[in-house]
N, C-alpha and C positions, 0 to 999 in steps of 0.2 A: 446352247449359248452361241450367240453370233460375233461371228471377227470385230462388231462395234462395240459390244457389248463388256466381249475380252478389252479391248482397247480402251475403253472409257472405266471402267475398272481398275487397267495397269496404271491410268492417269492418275488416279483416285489416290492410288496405293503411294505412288510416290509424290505425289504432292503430300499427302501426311506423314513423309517420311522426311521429307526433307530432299532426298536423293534427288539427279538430275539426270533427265533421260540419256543425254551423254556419256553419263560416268556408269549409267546400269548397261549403256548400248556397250561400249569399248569392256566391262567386264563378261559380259555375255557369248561373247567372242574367243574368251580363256576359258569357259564352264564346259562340262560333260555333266548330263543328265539323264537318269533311267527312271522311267515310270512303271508300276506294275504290282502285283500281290506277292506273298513270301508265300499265302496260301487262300483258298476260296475265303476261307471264313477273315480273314485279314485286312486291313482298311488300304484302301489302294496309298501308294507311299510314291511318293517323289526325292530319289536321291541325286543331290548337287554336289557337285563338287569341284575345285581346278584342276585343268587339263595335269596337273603336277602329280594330281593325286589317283591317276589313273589305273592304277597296279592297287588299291585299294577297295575298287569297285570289285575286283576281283575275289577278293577273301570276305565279302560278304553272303549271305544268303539270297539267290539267284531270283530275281523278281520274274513272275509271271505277268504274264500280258496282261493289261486290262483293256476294257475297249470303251469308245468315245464316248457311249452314256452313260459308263462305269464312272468313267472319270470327272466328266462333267457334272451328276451326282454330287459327285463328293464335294467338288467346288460350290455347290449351290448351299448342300447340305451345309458344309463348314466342317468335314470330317476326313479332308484331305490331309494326308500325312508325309512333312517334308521334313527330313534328315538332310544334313551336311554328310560331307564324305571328307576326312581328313584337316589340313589344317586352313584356319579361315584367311582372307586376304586381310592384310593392315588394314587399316581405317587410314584415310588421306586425308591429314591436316589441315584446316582452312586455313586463309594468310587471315 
């Protein structure tokens, strides 16, 4: 999967979400994220979380590496596996 590709995807994503590159770019800047298996036979997992919640990532079970066409696999597949880590941020109000 190429950097366009990624890109035009994330487009994708948040135009059907509503969200605005702004408000995901300024949150993305507070997240800590670890990618990786718990074990071989295990779906590669993407855990997110805020920088708040970082003593968290800790007392979970240690992800093992996966590598770039593991991962990208899964994203094609649809078999990517993403957990939060701790508590989620508020929802910002529209006026």
């Amino acid at each position: 999967m190429n950097e366009v590709t990624v890109r035009e995807r994330v487009q994708e994503v948040l135009a059907n979400s509503g969200a605005d590159i702004e408000s995901v770019t300024d949150l993305a800047g507070q997240l800590l994220w670890r990618i990786g298996r718990i074990s071989d036979d295990d779906p590669v997992t993407v855990r997110v979380g805020l920088a708040s919640s970082a003593a968290l990532f800790h007392e979970l079970p240690r992800l093992r590496s996966a590598s770039d066409s593991e991962i990208e696999r899964c994203v094609l597949e649809g078999t990517l596996h993403v957990e939060w880590v701790g508590s989620r941020p508020r929802a910002v109000a529209e006026p």
